[in-house]
C-alpha positions in Angstrom: -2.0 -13.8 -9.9 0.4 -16.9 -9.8 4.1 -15.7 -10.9 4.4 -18.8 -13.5 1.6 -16.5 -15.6 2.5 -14.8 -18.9 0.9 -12.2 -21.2 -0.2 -14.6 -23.5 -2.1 -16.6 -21.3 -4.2 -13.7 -20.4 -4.9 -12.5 -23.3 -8.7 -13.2 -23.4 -8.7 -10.3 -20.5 -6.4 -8.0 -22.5 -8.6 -8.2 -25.5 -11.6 -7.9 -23.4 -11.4 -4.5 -22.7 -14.4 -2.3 -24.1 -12.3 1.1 -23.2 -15.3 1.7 -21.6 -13.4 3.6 -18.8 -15.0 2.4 -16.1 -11.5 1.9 -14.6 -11.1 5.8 -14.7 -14.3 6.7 -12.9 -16.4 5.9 -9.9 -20.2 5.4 -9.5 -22.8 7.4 -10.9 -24.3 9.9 -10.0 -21.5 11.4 -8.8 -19.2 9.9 -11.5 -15.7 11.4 -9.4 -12.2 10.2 -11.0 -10.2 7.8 -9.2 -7.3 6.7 -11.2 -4.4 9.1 -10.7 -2.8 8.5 -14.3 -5.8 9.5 -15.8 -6.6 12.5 -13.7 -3.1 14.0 -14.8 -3.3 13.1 -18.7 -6.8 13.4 -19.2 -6.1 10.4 -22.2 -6.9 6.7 -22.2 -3.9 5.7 -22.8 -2.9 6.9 -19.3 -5.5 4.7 -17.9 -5.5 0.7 -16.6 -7.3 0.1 -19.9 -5.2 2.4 -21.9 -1.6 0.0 -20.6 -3.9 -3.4 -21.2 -4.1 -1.6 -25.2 -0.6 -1.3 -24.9 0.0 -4.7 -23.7 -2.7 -6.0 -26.6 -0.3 -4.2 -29.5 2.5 -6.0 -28.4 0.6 -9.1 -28.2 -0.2 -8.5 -32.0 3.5 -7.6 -32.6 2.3 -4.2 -33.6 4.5 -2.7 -31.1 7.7 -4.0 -29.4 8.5 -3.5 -25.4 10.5 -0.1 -25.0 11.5 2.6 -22.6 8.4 5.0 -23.6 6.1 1.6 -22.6 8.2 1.0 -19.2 7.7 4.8 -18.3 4.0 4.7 -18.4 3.5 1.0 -16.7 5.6 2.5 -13.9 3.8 6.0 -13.6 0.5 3.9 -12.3 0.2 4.0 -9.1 -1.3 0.3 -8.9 -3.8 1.5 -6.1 -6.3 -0.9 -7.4 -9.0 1.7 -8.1 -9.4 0.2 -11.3 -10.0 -3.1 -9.7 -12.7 -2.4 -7.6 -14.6 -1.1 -10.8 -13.7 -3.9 -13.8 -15.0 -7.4 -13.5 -13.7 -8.4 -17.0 -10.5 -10.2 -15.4 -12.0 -11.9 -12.3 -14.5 -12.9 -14.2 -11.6 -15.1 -16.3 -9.4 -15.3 -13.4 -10.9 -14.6 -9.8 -7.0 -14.1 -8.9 -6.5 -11.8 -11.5 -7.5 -7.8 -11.3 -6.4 -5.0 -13.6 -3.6 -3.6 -11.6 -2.3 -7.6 -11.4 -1.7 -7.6 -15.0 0.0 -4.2 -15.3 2.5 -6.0 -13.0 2.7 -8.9 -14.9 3.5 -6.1 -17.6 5.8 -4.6 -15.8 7.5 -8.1 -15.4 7.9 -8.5 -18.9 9.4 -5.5 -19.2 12.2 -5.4 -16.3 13.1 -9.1 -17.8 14.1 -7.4 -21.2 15.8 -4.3 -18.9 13.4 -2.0 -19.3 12.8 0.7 -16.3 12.3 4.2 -16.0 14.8 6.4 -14.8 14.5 7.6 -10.8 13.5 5.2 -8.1 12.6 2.2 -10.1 15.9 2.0 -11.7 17.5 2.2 -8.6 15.2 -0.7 -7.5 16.2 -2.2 -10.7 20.0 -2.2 -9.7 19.6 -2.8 -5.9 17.8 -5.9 -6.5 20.5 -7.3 -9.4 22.9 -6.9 -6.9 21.2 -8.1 -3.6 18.3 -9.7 -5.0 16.2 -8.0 -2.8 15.1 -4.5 -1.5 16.6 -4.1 2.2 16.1 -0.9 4.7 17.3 -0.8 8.4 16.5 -3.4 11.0 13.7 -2.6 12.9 15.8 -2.9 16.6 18.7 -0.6 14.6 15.7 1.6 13.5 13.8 1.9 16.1 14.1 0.6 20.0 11.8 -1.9 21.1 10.8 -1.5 24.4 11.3 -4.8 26.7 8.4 -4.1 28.2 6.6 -5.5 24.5 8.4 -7.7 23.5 7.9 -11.4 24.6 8.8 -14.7 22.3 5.9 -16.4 24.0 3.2 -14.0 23.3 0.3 -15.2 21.4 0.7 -12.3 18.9 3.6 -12.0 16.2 4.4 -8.4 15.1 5.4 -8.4 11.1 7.2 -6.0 10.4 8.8 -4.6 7.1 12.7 -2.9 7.4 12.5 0.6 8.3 12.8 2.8 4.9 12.6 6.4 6.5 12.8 8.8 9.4 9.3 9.1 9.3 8.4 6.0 9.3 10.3 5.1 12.2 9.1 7.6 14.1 5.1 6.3 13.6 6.6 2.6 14.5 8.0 4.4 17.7 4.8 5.8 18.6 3.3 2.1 17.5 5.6 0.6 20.3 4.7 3.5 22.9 1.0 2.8 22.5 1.5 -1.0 22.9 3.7 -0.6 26.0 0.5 1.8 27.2 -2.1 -1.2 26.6 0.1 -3.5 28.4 -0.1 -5.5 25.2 3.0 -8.2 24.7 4.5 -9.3 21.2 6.6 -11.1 19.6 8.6 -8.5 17.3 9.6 -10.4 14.3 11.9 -8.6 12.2 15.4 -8.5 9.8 16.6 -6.5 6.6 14.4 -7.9 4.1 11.3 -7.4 2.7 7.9 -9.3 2.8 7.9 -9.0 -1.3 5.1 -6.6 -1.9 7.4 -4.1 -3.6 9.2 -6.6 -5.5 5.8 -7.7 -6.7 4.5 -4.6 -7.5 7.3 -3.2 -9.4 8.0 -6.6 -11.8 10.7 -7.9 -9.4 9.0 -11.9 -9.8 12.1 -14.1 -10.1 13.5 -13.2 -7.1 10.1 -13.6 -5.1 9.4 -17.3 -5.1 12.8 -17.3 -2.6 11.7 -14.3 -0.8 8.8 -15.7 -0.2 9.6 -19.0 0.8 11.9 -17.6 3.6 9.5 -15.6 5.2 7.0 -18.0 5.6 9.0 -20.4 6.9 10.1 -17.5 9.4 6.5 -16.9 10.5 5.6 -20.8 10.6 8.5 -20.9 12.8 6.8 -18.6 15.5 4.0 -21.4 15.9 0.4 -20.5 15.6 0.3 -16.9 16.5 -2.5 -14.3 15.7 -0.4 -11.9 12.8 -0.3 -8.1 13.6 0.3 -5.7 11.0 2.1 -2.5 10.4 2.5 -2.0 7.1 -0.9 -2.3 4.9 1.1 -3.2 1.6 2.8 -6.0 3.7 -0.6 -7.2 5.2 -2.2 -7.1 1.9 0.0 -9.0 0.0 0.7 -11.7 3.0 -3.2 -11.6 3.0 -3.9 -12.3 -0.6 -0.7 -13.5 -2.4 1.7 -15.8 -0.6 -1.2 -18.2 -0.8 -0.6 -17.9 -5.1 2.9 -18.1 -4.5 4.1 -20.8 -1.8 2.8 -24.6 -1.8 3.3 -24.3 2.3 0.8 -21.1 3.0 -1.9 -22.2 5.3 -5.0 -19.2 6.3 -4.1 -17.1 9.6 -5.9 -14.8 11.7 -4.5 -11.2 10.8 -4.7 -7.5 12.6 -4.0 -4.2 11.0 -2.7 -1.5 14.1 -5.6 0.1 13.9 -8.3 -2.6 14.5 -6.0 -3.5 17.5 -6.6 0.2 19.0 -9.8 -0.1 18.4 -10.3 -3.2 20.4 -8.1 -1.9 23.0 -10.2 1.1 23.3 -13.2 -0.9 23.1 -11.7 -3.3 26.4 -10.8 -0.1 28.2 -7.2 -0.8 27.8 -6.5 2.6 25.9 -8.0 5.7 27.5 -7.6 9.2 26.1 -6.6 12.3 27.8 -8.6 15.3 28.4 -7.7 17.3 25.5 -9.8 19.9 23.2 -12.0 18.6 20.3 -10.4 18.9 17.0 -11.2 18.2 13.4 -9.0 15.6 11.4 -9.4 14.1 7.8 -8.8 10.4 7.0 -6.9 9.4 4.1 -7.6 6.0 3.1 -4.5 4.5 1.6 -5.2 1.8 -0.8 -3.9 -1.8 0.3 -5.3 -0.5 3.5 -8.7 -0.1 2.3 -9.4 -1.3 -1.3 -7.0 -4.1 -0.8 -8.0 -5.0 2.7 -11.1 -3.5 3.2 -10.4 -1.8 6.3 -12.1 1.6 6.0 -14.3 1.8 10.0 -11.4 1.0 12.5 -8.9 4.1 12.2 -12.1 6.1 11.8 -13.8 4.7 15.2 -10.2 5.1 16.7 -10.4 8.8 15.8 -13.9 9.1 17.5 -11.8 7.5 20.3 -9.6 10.6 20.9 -12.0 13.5 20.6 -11.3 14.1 16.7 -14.0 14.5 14.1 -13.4 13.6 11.1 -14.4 15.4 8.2 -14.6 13.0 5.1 -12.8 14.2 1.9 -15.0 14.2 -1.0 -12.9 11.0 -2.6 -13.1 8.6 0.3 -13.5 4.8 1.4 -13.6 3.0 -2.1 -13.3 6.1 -3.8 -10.2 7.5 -1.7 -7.3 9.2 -4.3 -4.6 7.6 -4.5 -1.5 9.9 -2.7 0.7 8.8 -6.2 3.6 7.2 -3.9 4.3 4.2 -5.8 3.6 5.7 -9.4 7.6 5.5 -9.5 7.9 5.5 -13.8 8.0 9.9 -15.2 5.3 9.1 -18.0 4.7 12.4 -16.1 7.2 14.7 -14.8 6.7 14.8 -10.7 3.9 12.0 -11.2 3.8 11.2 -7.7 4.3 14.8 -6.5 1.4 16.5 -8.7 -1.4 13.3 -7.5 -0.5 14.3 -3.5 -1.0 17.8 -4.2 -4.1 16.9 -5.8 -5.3 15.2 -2.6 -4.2 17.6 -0.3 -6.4 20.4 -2.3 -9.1 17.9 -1.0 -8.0 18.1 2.3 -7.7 21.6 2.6 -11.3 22.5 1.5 -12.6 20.2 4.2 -11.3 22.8 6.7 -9.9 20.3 9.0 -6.9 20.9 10.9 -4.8 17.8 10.7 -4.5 15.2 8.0 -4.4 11.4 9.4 -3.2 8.4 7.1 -2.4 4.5 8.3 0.6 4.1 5.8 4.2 5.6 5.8 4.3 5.7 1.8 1.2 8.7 2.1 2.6 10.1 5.4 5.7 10.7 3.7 5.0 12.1 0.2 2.5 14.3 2.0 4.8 15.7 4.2 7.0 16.2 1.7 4.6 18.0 -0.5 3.0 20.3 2.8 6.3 21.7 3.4 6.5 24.4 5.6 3.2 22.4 6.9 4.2 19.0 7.6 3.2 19.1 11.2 -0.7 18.6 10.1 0.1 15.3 8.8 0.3 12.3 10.8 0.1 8.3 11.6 -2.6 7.5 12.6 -0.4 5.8 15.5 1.4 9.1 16.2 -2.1 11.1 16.2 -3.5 8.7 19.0 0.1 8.3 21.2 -0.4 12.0 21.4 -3.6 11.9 22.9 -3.7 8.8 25.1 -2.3 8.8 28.5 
């Protein structure tokens, strides 16, 4: 969706919706629900549909934007379940899905000052002060082995700023695992973001700049192949800078994991002699729906003598882990959907939970406790069992 869009210009999608509830629910016959909002309130006003209704009353002027409207837009997690499900605003806009307009929403409402208490308002504040969302340096974060990094490699490694200890320690095992396939980059890193979360979380003035500047950055690295860390980075380098900067021209992009996988595939990688073991695979959602990567950590898992044993919510249908649902619509939103999807994970009897993004490493961590040793990166999972 291009940032110069408003609510009224898209209201013929807003006042499409049948509240049919498709956006709730996946495919018959087994019908399972997907949208984390509406698994916790049970209501369709905690559904995509239920904020587009929202959105539609204030269109009508038969409700005004306030805080009880902000908490709700912010609870979704925008994992763009509901997207893979409605065709109502493609079919007006083919850049335009569900979870696009509840940004646009929440746009609306961050321009009248509207945000929920918790995380997002301290998004809110950093960004009025900085104009951006910054974290550490990746180099101050993590060390990057001279052994990788080369300015003339033909491969540039984007990376976001390092938010937490636990996602530095899955880029560390990243670099470890590239210094094992003998696999050169050019690291290209600072303190600010790519945009995604600025994007997501209604942040669009400050984006066009953002944006701009980190293009020009990667342009400036000649015409390398792009390697990924991060899937909401990839995702919305991928499919939105192109809506957003005049200068974007297409470029051949790599997710980690389809870069094990075809170092495993070359002979390059080779795994060490260790015991069988049973893993689960959590899809994360820019990963998957938003990328469609769902085969390459899963063949990489086959790689290191781990079976995995599928969830039943999986692929297209994978839960969303609730990380970005920021807004308390719902008291511990975010904590309540991971516990939801670890329940999944714990009847499939498997031994160690593997994700490919440090938002659902994290919050599942968090939410294991006492057992936050049987969740890892995908990265740190296969450093462990390479040689």
């Amino acid at each position: 969706m291009r940032l110069s869009t408003n609510l009224e210009s898209i209201f013929g999608g807003i006042y499409s919706c049948p509240r049919c509830h498709v956006c709730t629910f996946g495919p018959w016959p087994e019908n399972q629900g997907f949208c984390p909002i509406f698994e916790r309130g049970q209501t369709f006003t905690a559904s995509a549909g239920g904020i587009l209704h929202c959105a539609k009353a204030v269109l009508g002027k038969r409700m005004d934007y306030n805080q009880a409207f902000a908490d709700l837009a912010f609870t979704c997690s925008a994992c763009g379940a509901c997207d893979s499900k409605c065709v109502i605003p493609r079919s007006i806009n083919p850049d335009m899905g569900v979870s696009d307009m509840i940004r646009l929403i929440r746009y609306e409402l961050v321009k009248r000052g509207f945000a929920p208490a918790g995380p997002a308002k301290k998004m809110y504040e950093a960004v009025k002060a900085n104009g951006d969302l910054s974290g550490k340096e990746v180099g101050k974060a993590v060390k990057i082995p001279k052994a990788v990094q080369n300015d003339r490699a033909d491969t540039l490694f984007v990376l976001e700023p390092v938010r937490t200890d636990g996602e530095a320690k899955s880029l560390e095992a990243a670099f470890n695992l590239l210094g094992k396939m003998k696999k050169k980059v050019n690291v290209l890193s600072d303190a600010g973001s790519y945009g995604s979360t600025l994007y997501d979380f209604g942040f669009w003035d400050q984006l066009p700049g953002v944006v701009e500047n980190k293009w020009k950055a990667i342009k400036s690295h000649g015409n390398k192949k792009l390697l990924f860390f991060d899937p909401h980075t990839q995702e919305f380098v991928t499919n939105k800078y192109r809506l957003i900067t005049d200068d974007f021209s297409p470029f051949k992009g790599l997710h980690f994991s389809e870069l094990l996988l075809d170092a495993f595939k070359k002979g390059n990688l080779e795994s060490k002699e260790m015991a069988r073991i049973k893993v689960s695979y959590h899809d994360p959602c820019f990963l998957g729906r938003g990328l469609g990567i769902y085969d390459a950590p899963r063949k990489v898992l086959g790689h290191v003598n781990a079976d995995v044993v599928e969830m039943k919510r999986n692929r297209e249908q994978s839960l969303c882990c609730g990380s970005r649902g920021v807004g308390n619509y719902f008291e511990n939103f975010a904590n309540d959907a991971a516990k939801a999807r670890l329940k999944e994970f714990k009847e499939t009897k498997a031994d160690v939970l593997i994700t490919a993004c440090a938002y659902c490493k994290d919050l599942f961590g968090e939410v294991m406790g006492t057992e936050t040793d049987r969740v890892k990166d995908l990265t740190e999972f296969v450093n462990e069992r390479t040689s």
